[in-house]
C-alpha positions in Angstrom: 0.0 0.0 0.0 1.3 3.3 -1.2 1.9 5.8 1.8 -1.0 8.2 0.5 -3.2 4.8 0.7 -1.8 4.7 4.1 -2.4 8.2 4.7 -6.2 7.5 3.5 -6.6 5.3 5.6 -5.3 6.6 8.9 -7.9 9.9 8.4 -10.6 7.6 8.3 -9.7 6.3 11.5 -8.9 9.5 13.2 -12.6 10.6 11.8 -14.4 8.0 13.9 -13.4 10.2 17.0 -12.4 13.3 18.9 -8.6 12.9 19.3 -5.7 14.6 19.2 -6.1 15.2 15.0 -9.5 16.6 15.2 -9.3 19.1 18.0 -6.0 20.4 16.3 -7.9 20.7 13.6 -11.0 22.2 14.8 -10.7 25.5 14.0 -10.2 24.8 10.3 -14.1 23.0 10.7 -15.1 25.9 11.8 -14.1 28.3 9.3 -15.5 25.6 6.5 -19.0 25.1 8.4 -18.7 29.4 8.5 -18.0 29.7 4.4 -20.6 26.3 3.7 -23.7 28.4 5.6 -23.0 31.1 4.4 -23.1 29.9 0.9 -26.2 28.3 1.4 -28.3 31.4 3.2 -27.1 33.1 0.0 -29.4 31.0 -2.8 -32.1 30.5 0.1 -32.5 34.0 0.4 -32.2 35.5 -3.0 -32.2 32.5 -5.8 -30.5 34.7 -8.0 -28.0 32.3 -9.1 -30.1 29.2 -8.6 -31.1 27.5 -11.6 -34.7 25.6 -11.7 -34.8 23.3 -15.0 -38.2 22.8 -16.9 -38.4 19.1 -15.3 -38.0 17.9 -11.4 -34.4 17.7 -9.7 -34.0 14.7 -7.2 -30.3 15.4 -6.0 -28.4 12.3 -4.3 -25.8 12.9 -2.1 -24.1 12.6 1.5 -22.8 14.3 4.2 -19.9 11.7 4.9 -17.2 12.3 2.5 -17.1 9.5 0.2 -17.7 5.6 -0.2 -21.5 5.7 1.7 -23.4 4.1 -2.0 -24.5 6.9 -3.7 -23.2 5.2 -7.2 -25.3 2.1 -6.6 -28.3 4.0 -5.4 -27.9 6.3 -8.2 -28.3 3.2 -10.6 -31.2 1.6 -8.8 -33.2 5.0 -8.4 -32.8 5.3 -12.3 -34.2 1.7 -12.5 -37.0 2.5 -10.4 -37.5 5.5 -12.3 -37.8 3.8 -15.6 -40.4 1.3 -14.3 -43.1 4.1 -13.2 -42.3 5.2 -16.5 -40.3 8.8 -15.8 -37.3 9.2 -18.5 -34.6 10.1 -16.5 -31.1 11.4 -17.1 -27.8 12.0 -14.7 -25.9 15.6 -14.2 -22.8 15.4 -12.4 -19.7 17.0 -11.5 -17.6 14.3 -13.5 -14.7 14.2 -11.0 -11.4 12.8 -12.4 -12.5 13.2 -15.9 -10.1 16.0 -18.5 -10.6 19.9 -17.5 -13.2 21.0 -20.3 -15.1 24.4 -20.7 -18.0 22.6 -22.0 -20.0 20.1 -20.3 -20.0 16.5 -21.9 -23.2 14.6 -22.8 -23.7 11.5 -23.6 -25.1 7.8 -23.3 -23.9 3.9 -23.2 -21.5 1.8 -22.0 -18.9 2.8 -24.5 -18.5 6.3 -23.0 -14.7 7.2 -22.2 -14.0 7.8 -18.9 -11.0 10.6 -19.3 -14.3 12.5 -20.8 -16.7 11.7 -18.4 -15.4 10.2 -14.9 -15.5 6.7 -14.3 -18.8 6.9 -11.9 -20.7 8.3 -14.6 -19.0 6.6 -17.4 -20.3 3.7 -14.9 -23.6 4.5 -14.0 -24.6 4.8 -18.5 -23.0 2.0 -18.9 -25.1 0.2 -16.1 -28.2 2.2 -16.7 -28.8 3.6 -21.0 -29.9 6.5 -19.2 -28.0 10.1 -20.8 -25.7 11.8 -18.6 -24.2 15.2 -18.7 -21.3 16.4 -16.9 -19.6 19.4 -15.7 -18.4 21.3 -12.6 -21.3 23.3 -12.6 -24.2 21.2 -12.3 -26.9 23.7 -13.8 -25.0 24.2 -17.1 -24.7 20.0 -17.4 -28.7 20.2 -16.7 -29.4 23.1 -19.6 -26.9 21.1 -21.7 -28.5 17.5 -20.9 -31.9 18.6 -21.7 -31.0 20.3 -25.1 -29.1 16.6 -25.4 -31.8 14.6 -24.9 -35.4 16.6 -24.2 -37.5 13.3 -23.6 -35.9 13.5 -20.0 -38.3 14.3 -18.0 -36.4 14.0 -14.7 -32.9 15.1 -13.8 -30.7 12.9 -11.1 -28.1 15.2 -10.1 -25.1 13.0 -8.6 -23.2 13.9 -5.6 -25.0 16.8 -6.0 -26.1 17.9 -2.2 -23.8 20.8 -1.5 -24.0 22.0 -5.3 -26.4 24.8 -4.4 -26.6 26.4 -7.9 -28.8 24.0 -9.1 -32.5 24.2 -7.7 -34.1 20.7 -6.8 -37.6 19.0 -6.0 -36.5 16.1 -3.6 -33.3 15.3 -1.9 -32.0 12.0 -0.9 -29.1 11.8 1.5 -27.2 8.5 1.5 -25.3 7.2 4.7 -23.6 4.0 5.6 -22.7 2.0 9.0 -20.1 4.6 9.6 -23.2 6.8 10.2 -21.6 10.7 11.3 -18.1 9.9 12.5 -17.5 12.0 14.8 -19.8 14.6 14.3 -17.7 17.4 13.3 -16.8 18.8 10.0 -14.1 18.6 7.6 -10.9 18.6 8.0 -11.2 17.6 12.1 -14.1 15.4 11.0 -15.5 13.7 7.5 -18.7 15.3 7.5 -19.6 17.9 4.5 -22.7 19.1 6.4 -23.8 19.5 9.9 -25.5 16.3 11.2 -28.8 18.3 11.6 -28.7 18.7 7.8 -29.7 14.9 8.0 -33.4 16.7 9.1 -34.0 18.5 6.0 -33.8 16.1 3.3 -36.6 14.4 1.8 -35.5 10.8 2.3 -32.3 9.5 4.1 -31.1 5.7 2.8 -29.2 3.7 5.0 -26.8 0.8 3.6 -25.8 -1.9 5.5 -25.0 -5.5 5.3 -26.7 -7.8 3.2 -27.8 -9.7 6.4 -28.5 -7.0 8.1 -31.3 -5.6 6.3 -33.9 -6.7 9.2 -32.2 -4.5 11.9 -33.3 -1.5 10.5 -36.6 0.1 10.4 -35.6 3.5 8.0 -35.6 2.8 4.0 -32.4 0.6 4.1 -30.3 -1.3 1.2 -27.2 -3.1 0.6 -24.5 -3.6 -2.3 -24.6 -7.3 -3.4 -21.6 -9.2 -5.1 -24.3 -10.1 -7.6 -22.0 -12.1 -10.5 -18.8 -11.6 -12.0 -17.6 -11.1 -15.7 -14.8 -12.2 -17.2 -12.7 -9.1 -18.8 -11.5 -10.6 -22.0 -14.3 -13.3 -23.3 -17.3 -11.4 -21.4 -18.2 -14.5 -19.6 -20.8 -14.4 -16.9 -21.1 -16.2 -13.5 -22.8 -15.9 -10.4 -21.3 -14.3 -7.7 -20.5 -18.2 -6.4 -19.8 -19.6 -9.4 -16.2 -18.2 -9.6 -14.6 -20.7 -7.8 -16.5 -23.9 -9.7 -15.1 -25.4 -13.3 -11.8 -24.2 -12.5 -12.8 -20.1 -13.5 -10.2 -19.1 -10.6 -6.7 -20.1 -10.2 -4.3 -19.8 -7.1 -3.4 -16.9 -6.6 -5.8 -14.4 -6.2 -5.0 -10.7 -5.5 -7.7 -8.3 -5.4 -7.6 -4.6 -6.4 -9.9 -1.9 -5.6 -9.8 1.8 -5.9 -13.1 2.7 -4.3 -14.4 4.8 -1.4 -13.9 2.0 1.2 -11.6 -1.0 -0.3 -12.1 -3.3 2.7 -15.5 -3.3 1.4 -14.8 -5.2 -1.8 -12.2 -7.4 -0.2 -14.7 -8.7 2.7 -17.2 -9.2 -0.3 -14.5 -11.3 -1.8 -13.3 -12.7 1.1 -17.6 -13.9 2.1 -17.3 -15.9 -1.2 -15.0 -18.7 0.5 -12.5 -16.5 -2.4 -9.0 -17.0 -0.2 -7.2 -13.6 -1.2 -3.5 -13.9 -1.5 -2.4 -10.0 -1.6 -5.2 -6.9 -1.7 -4.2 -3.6 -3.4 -6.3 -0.9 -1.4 -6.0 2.6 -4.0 -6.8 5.8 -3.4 -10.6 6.4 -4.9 -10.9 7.2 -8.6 -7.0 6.7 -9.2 -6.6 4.7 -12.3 -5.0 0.6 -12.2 -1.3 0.8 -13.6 -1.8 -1.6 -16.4 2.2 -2.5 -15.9 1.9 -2.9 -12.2 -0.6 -5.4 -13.3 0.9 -7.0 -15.6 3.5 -7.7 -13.4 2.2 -9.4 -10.4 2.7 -12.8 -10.0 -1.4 -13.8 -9.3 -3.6 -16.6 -11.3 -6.4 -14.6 -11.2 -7.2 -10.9 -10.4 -10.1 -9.5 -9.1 -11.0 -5.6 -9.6 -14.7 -3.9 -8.8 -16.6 -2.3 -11.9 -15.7 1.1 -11.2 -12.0 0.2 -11.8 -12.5 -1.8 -15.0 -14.6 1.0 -16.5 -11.1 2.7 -16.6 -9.4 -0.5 -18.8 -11.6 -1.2 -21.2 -9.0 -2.2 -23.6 -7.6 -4.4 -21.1 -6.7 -7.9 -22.7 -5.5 -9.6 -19.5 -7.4 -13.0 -19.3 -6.6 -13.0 -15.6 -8.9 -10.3 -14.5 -12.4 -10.6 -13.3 -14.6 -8.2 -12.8 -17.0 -8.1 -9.7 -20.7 -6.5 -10.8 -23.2 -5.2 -7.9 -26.5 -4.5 -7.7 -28.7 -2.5 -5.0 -31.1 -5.3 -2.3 -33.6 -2.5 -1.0 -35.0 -3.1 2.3 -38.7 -4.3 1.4 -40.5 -5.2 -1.9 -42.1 -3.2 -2.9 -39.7 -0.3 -3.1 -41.2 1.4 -6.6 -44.7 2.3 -4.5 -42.9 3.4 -1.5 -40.5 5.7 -3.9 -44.0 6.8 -6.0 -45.3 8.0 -2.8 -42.6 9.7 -1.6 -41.9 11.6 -4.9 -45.7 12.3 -4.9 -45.5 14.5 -1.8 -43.3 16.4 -3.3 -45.4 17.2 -6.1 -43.1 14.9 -8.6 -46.0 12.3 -10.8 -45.5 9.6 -12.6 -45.9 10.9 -16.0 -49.0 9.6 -18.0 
């Protein structure tokens, strides 16, 4: 592990309490929480910047920096979408992708990633949905809907804290790690106030796949739901790696996600016996002679990373594909409903 993966890795734990890093630090929280509020009093009072597109905005987003499931949710609230029969399309900020004056738009799974960013390059590819991306989220809205104008519903990603752009319904996206500890960023890893958890529209908790029953909020988790093999396309079940001799000894996973240990204990669940993991700092590309390089019979590497190879021609590599587990059934009606109160219809 590289030392800024190390470095990465020792903030997180000094975010899950008040020690000696965040009080040093707490001063520099306060002057962020100072310039964040005041930034936000600014468009609720006057507007005057704030841009309201001709359809509804549902914004998804967090107030823990990074790796809570917005990606996934993203994906599965598109889904949902589709099914009541909304058109929907994706603004976001693109992060990672080439500097560019213009926002991008575009749709499929053969988007390039150096354009786009590899979580929206990801989330087409996963959904057919269009996507339009640029630092400023209301110019990628007035650019999508010139793009496409059947949309008839923007999902702005990661979009919370991007006040410029005027929504209908917010979601707010948190994970087991819930708010740290409590403070903002840098002494803590919260964006937002805790109390900013109040006055969203609907706050989705992940958790673990067998944990589902312990909570009584809208819950979901991220399933290991089958893996694809990155030169012939294959497909098996997430358990089906290790059957007909698919996976040879041995195996070294790679991840450069929010939270790594997440993939590898996915792995790991699978009765998968990981020789080496390679924990990268989120969004930073696979060196493709790194890899080529290490002495493994198979390697194993999340979506989000292979959406950055897709020339890759390594027969080792598999590639792990997820899918959102919501907490009850029939999640479409309880999403209908809740979009309904905010005065977003199903369109007829």
């Amino acid at each position: 592990m590289a030392i800024g993966d190390k470095l990465q890795t020792w903030l997180a734990r000094q975010w899950q309490h008040r020690g000696l890093w965040a009080y040093a630090n707490l001063p520099l929280s306060w002057i962020y929480g100072w310039i964040s509020r005041r930034t936000k009093r600014a468009y609720e009072r006057t507007r005057q910047e704030a841009y309201r597109p001709s359809v509804p905005v549902i914004v998804i987003g967090n107030i823990y920096v990074g790796g809570t499931g917005k990606t996934p949710v993203t994906c599965a609230l598109a889904q949902e979408l589709t099914t009541l029969g909304f058109t929907p399309g994706l603004v976001s900020r693109g992060y990672g992708r080439q500097a560019s004056h213009a926002p991008a738009c575009g749709s499929g799974s053969d988007l390039d990633w150096r354009t786009y960013g590899d979580e929206p390059a990801l989330i087409a590819a996963k959904t057919g949905m269009p996507i339009s991306v640029h630092a400023d989220r209301a110019l990628a809205a007035q650019h999508l809907l010139l793009h496409d104008p059947s949309v008839d519903v923007i999902l702005s990603d990661d979009g919370l804290q991007h006040h410029r752009l005027a929504r209908d319904f917010e979601v707010l996206v948190q994970d087991e790690r819930g708010i740290g500890n409590g403070w903002l960023l840098p002494a803590g890893p919260l964006r937002e106030l805790p109390s900013r958890r109040n006055t969203v529209d609907l706050v989705l908790q992940r958790c673990q796949p067998n944990g589902l029953d312990s909570f009584t909020s809208p819950a979901f988790s991220v399933c290991l739901s089958h893996w694809r093999h990155a030169v012939s396309g294959r497909v098996l079940p997430a358990s089906g790696l290790t059957d007909g001799g698919s996976l040879v000894a041995p195996v070294i996973a790679v991840a450069a996600i929010g939270v790594p240990e997440r993939f590898f204990d996915s792995v790991r669940s699978l009765g998968i016996e990981l020789s080496h993991t390679e924990a990268l700092a989120d969004h930073q590309p696979i060196d493709l002679d790194w890899l080529e390089h290490q002495n493994a019979g198979s390697i194993l590497v999340t979506e989000k990373d292979a959406i950055k190879m897709p020339t890759i021609r390594d027969a080792r590599i598999w590639i792990a594909e997820t899918t959102v587990q919501w907490w009850q059934d029939d999640i479409g009606t309880f999403f209908e409903q809740k979009l309904a109160q905010a005065g977003i219809k199903r369109p007829r």
